[in-house]
C-alpha positions as CSV (number, residue, x, y, z in Angstrom):
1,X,0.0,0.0,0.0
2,X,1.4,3.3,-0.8
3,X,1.5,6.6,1.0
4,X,1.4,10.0,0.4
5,X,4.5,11.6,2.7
6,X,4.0,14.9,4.3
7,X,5.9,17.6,2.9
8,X,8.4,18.4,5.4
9,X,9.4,14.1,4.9
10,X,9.6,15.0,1.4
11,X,11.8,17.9,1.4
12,X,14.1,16.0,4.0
13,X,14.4,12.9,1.4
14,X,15.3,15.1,-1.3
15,X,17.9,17.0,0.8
16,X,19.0,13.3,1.4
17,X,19.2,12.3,-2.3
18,X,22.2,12.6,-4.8
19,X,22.4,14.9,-7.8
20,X,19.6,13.4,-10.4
21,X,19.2,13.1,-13.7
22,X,16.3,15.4,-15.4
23,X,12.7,14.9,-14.7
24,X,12.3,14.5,-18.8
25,X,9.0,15.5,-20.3
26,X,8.4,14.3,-24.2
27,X,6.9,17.1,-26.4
28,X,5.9,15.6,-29.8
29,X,5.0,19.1,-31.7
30,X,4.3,19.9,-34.8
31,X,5.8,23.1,-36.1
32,X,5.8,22.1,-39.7
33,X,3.2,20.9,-41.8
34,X,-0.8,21.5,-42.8
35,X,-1.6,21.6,-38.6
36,X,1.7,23.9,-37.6
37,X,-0.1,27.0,-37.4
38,X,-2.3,25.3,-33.8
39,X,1.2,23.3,-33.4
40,X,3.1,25.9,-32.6
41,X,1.6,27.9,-29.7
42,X,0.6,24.5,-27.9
43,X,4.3,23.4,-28.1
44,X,5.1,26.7,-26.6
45,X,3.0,26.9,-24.2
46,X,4.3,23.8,-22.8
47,X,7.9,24.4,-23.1
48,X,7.7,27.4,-21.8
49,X,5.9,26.5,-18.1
50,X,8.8,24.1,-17.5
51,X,11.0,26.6,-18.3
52,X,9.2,29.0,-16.0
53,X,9.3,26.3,-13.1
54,X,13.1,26.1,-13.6
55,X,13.6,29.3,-13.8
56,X,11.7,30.6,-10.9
57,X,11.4,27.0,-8.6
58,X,14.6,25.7,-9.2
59,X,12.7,22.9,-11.3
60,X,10.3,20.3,-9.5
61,X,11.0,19.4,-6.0
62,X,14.4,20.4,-6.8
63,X,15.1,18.9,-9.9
64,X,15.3,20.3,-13.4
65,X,12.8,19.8,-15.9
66,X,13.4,19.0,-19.8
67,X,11.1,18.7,-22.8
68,X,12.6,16.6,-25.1
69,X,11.1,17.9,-28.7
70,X,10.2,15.6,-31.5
71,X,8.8,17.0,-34.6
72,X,5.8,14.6,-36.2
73,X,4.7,16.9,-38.7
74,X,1.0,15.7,-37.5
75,X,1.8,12.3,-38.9
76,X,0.9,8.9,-37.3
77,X,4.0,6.9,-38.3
78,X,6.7,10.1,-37.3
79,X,4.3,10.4,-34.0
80,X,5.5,6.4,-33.3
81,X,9.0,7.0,-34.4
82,X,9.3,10.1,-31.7
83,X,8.2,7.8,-29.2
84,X,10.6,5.0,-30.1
85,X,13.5,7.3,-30.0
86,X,12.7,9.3,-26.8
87,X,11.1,6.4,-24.7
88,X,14.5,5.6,-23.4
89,X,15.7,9.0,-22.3
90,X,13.7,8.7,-19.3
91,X,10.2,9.9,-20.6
92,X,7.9,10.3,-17.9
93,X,5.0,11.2,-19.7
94,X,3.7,11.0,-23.4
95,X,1.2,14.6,-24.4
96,X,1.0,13.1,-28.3
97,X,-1.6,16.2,-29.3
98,X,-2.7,13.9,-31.9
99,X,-5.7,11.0,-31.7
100,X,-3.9,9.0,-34.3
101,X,-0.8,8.9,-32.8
102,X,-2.5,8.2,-29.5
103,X,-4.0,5.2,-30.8
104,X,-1.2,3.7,-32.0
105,X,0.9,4.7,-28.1
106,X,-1.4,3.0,-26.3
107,X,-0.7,-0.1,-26.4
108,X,3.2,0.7,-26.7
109,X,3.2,2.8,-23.9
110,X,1.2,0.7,-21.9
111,X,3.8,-2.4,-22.3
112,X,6.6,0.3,-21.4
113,X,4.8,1.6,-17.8
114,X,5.1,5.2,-19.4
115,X,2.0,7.0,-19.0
116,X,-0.1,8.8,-21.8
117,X,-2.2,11.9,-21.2
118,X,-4.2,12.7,-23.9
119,X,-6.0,16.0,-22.9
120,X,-8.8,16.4,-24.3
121,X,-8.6,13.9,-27.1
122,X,-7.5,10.0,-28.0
123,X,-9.6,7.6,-27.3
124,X,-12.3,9.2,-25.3
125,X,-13.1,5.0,-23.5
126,X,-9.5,5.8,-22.5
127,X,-11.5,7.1,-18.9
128,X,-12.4,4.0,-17.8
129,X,-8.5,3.5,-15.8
130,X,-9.2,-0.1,-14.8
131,X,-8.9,-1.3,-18.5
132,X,-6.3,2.2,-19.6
133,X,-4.2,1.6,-16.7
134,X,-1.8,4.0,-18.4
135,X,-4.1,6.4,-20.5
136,X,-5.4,9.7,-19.0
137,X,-7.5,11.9,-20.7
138,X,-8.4,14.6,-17.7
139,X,-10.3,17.2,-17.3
140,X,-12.6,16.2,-20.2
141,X,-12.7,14.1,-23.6
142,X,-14.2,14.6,-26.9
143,X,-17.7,13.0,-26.0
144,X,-18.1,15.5,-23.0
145,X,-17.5,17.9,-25.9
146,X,-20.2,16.4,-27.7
147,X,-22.7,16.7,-24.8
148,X,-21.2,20.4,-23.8
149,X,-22.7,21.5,-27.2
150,X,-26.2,20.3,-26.9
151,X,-26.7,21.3,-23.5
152,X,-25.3,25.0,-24.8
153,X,-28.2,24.8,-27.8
154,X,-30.8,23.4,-25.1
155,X,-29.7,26.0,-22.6
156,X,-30.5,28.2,-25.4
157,X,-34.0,26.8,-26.1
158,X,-35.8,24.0,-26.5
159,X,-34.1,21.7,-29.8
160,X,-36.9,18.8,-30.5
161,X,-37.4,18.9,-34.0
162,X,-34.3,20.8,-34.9
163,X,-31.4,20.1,-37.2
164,X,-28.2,19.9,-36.3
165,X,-25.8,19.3,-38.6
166,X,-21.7,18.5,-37.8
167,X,-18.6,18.9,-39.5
168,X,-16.1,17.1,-39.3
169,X,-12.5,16.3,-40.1
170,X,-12.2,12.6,-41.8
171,X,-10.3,10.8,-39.2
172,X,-10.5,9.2,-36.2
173,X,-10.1,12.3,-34.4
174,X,-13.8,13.7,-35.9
175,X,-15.6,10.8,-36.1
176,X,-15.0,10.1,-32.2
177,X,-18.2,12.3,-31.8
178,X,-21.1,10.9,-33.9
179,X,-22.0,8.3,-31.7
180,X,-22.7,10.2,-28.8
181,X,-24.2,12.9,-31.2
182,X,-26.9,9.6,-32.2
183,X,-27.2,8.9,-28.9
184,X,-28.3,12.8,-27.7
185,X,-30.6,13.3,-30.9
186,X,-32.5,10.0,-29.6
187,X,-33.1,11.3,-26.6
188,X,-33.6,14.8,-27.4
189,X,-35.8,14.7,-30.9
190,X,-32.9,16.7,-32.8
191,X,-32.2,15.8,-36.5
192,X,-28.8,14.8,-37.1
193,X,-26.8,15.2,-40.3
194,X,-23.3,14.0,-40.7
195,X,-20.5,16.0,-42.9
196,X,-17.3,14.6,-43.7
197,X,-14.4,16.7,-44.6
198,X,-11.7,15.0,-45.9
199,X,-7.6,15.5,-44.6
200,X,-6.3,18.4,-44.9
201,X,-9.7,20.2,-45.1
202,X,-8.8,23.3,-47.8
203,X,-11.7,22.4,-49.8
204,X,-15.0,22.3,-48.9
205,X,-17.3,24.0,-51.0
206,X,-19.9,21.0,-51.4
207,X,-19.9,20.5,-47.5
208,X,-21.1,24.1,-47.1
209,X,-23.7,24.0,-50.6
210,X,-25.3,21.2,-48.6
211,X,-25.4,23.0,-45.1
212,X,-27.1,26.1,-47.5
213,X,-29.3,23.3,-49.2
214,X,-30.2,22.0,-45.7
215,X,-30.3,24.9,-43.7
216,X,-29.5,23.4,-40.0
217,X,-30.6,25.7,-37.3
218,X,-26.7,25.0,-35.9
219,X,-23.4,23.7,-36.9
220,X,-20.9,21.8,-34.3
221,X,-17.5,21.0,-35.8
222,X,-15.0,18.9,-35.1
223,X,-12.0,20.1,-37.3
224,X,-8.1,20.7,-37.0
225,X,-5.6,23.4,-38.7
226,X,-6.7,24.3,-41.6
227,X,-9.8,23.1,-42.0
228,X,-11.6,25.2,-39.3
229,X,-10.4,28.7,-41.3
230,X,-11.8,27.4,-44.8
231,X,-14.8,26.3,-42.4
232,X,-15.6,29.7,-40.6
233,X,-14.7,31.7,-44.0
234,X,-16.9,28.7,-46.1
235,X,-19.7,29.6,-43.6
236,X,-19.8,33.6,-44.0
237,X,-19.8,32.7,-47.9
238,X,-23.4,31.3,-47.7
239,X,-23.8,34.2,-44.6
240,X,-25.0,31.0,-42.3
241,X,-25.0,33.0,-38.7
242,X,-21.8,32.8,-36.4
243,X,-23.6,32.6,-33.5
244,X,-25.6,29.6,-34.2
245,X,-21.7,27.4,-35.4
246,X,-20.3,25.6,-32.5
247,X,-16.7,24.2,-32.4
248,X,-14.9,21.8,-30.2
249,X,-11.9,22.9,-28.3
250,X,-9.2,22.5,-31.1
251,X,-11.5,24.5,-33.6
252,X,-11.7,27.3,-31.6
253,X,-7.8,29.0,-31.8
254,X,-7.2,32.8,-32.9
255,X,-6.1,30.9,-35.8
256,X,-9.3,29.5,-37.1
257,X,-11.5,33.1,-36.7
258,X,-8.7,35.9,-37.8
259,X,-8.6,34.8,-41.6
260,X,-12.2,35.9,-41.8
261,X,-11.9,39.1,-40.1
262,X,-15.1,40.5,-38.9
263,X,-17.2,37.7,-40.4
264,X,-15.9,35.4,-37.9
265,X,-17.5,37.7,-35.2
266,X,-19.9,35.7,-33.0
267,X,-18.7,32.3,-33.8
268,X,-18.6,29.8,-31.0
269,X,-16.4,27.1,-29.4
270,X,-16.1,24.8,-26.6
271,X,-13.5,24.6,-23.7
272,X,-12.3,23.1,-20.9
273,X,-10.0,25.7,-19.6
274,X,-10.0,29.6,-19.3
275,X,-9.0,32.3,-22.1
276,X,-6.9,35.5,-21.9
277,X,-3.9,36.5,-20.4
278,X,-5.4,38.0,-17.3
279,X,-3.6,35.8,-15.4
280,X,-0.7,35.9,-12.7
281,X,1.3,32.9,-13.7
282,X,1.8,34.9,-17.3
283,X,3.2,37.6,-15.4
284,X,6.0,35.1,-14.3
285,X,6.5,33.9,-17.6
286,X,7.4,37.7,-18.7
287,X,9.9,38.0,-16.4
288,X,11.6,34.7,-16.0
289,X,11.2,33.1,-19.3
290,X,10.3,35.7,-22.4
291,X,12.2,38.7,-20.7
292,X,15.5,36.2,-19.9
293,X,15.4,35.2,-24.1
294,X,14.1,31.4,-22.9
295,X,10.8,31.9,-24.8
296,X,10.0,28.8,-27.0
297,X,8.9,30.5,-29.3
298,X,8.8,34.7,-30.3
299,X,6.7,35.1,-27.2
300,X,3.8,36.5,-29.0
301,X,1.7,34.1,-28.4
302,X,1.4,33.5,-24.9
303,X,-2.5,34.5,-23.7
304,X,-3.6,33.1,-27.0
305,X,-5.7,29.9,-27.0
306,X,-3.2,27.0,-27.6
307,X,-0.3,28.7,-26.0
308,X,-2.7,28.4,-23.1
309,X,-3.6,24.8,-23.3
310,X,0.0,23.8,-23.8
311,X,0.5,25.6,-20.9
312,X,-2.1,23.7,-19.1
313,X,-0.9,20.2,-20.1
314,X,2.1,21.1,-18.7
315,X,0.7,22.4,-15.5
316,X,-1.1,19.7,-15.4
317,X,1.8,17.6,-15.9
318,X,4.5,18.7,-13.4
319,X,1.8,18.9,-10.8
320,X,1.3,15.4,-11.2
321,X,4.8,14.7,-11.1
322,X,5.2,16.5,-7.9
323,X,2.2,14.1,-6.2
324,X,4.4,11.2,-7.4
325,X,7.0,12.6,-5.5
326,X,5.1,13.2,-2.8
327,X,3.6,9.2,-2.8
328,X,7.2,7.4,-3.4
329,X,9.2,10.1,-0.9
330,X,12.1,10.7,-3.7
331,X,12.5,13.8,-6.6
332,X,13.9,11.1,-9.0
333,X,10.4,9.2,-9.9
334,X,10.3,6.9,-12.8
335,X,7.5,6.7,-15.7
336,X,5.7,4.1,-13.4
337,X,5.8,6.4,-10.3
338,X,4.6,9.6,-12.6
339,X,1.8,6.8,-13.5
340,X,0.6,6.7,-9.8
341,X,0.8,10.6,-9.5
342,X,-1.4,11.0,-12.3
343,X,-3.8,8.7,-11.4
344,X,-3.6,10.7,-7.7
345,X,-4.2,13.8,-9.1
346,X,-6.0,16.9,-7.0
347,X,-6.6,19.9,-8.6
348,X,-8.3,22.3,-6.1
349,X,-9.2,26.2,-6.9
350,X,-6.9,26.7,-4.0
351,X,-3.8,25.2,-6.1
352,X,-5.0,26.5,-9.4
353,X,-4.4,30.4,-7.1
354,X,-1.3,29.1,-6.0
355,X,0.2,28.5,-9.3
356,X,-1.2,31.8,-10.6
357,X,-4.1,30.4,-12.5
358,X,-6.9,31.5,-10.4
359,X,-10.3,30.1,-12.1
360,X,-8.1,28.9,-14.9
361,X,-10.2,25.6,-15.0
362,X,-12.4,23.3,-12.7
363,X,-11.4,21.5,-9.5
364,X,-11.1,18.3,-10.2
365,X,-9.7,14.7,-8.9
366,X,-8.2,11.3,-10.6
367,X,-8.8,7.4,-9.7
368,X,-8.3,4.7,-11.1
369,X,-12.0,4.2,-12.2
370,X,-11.7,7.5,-13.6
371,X,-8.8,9.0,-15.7
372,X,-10.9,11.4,-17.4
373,X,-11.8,13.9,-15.0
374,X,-15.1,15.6,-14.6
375,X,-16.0,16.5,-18.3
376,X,-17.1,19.8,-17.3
377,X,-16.9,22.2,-20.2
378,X,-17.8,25.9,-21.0
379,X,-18.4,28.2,-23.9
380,X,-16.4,30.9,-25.7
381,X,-17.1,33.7,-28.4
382,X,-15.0,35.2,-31.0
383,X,-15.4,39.0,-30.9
384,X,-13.7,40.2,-33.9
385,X,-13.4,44.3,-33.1
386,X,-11.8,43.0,-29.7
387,X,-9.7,40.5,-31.3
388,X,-10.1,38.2,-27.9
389,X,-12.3,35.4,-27.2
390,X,-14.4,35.7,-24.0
391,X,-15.9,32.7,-21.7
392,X,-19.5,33.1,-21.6
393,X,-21.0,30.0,-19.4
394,X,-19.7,28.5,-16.5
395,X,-18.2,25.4,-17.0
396,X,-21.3,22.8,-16.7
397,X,-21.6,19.1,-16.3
398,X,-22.3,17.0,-19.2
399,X,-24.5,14.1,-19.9
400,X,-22.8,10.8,-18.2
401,X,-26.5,8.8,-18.3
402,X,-25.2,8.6,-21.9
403,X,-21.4,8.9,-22.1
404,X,-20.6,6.8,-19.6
405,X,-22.3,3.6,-21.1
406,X,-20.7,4.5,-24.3
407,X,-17.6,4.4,-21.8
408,X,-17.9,1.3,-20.9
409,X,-19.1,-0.2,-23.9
410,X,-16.0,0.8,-25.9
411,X,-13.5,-0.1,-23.4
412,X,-14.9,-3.7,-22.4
413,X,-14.8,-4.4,-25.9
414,X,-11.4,-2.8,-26.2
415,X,-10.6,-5.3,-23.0
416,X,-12.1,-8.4,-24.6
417,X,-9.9,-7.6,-27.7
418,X,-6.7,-7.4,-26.0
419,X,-7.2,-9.8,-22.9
420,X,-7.1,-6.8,-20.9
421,X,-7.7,-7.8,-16.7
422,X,-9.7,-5.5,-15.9
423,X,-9.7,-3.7,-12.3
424,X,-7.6,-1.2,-10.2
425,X,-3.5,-2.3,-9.8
């Protein structure tokens, strides 16, 4: 049975401790490529917290952090050869930012006792932690996103007898939604339409003819890079309203809205984490990262959305590594002990101040029965004088009467395919 040691008994077993090697964080980015423009900032983002923690902490619980870089390009097979080639420079923790790749990791990573957190994508049955004993995909997956969207519209007014239409990017990635979408318009009387948009999304003129053929009272859509700028400019072509087009999380950058300039105002998309730089922790970044010439990147993107979430992940991350810490009483933990941290996880409002992300997300804890968090997700608008998108619901829980069958459903099968025991380790 393991136990979490206070933090004086931490500290002291540190103190105690020899010089160690790097607590090594994998960062497989894509800054090149049809997807490099929503690459970028996330890879940033997420460089440039560890940096800050270095910088300003001294590292995590005393030892220095490194994110080990590996382009993929977006692509599944260079996403698998980045793994191969960094597993064994003491990885602690896989953030693939791609479902495809995730897919493929899974299984690989499991076999390796390196954990995977897929934040708000991979394999969304990936929550159920006693059959993905090393997949997370906290605070909220792709069919939360689903649910978010709905709720919004019924929030909104009643939808029984409306159309819905979505969009979405031909991959695994886009399709993860549909069934939960058949499931929802079941239950709540919707009509549903499904619209494929094939890799890398640039044209799409006979997706949007149909939605002006149609006429859905809304659009949700699930697309990536380029595909979401063609989308929103696609949309103001046939003048369908902004207000009433809904995007998941990785539609719903400063990269997917600008092209279009003041069409794009009104627009919508999901999230599970706050927008804006109004924020102390980017305060610290300024002065201990951009301001020292350590920015990732030009440093013109921090505050923006993805810069954000990479920043998150990586938040996210190194507070999980410091609970590992805290359960196995040593600074040096291994990809199994970063396992247990993760899947110990406490993220109180009280922390989130701490850090300097007051109200960034929602409160939230991790067990084994549940690597996914609480699926809570809000809203944001594009406002195109302001340039800024702007958080306009409180994050809100989403349907579990019907994701979490789908849960289960998809990841006993997964189980019964793999002669997976199931249960807590």
């Amino acid at each position: 049975m393991k136990m979490k040691l206070g933090t004086m008994a931490v500290a002291a077993v540190m103190a105690a401790s020899p010089v160690m090697a790097d607590l090594v964080f994998p960062s497989l980015s894509y800054r090149t490529g049809p997807y490099a423009a929503g690459g970028i900032p996330f890879a940033d983002g997420y460089a440039d917290y560890f940096t800050l923690l270095n910088e300003r902490d001294g590292g995590i619980g005393g030892v220095e952090a490194r994110v080990l870089e590996c382009e993929t390009g977006y692509n599944t097979e260079k996403g698998v050869e980045c793994y191969e080639s960094t597993k064994g420079q003491g990885a602690l923790v896989y953030q693939p930012l791609s479902t495809g790749i995730t897919y493929q990791l899974i299984p690989k990573a499991t076999a390796d006792d390196i954990p995977i957190h897929s934040m708000g994508y991979g394999r969304t049955s990936a929550a159920n932690g006693e059959v993905f004993s090393h997949v997370f995909n906290y605070p909220a997956n792709y069919w939360n996103g689903a649910s978010g969207a709905i709720n919004y519209l019924m929030s909104q007014g009643d939808i029984a007898g409306k159309k819905i239409a979505l969009v979405y990017h031909n991959s695994a990635y886009g399709k993860e939604p549909i069934r939960t979408l058949e499931e929802l318009s079941a239950k709540h009387g919707f009509e549903l339409s499904l619209i494929a948009v094939d890799h890398p999304g640039q044209e799409q003129k006979s997706q949007w003819l149909q939605i002006r053929r149609e006429r859905p009272d809304n659009v949700i859509m699930y697309g990536w890079g380029v595909m979401n700028q063609v989308a929103v400019q696609e949309a103001a072509n046939i003048r369908y309203p902004m207000e009433n087009f809904i995007g998941i999380w990785w539609s719903g950058s400063e990269n997917d809205v600008l092209p279009a300039g003041d069409a794009a105002d009104g627009y919508k998309a999901l999230t599970f984490h706050g927008v804006g730089s109004d924020f102390p922790v980017f305060d610290d970044i300024k002065t201990h990262v951009v301001d020292k010439g350590l920015a990732a990147g030009a440093g013109d993107q921090i505050g923006t959305v993805l810069y954000n979430r990479g920043l998150y992940a990586a938040m996210l991350a190194a507070e999980a590594a410091k609970t590992a810490q805290a359960i196995h009483g040593t600074a040096d933990i291994t990809p199994g002990m970063m396992r247990d941290g993760m899947e110990a996880l406490e993220i109180t409002e009280e922390k989130m101040a701490g850090l300097g992300l007051p109200g960034f997300g929602p409160s939230f804890n991790v067990s084994c029965e549940n690597h996914g968090g609480p699926g809570l997700i809000g809203m944001t608008q594009w406002d195109a004088s302001a340039g800024t998108w702007s958080l306009i619901s409180d994050f809100s829980a989403t349907d579990m009467d019907v994701i979490q069958p789908l849960i289960d459903a998809d990841s006993a099968a997964y189980a019964d395919e793999n002669g997976i025991e199931v249960g807590c380790k």
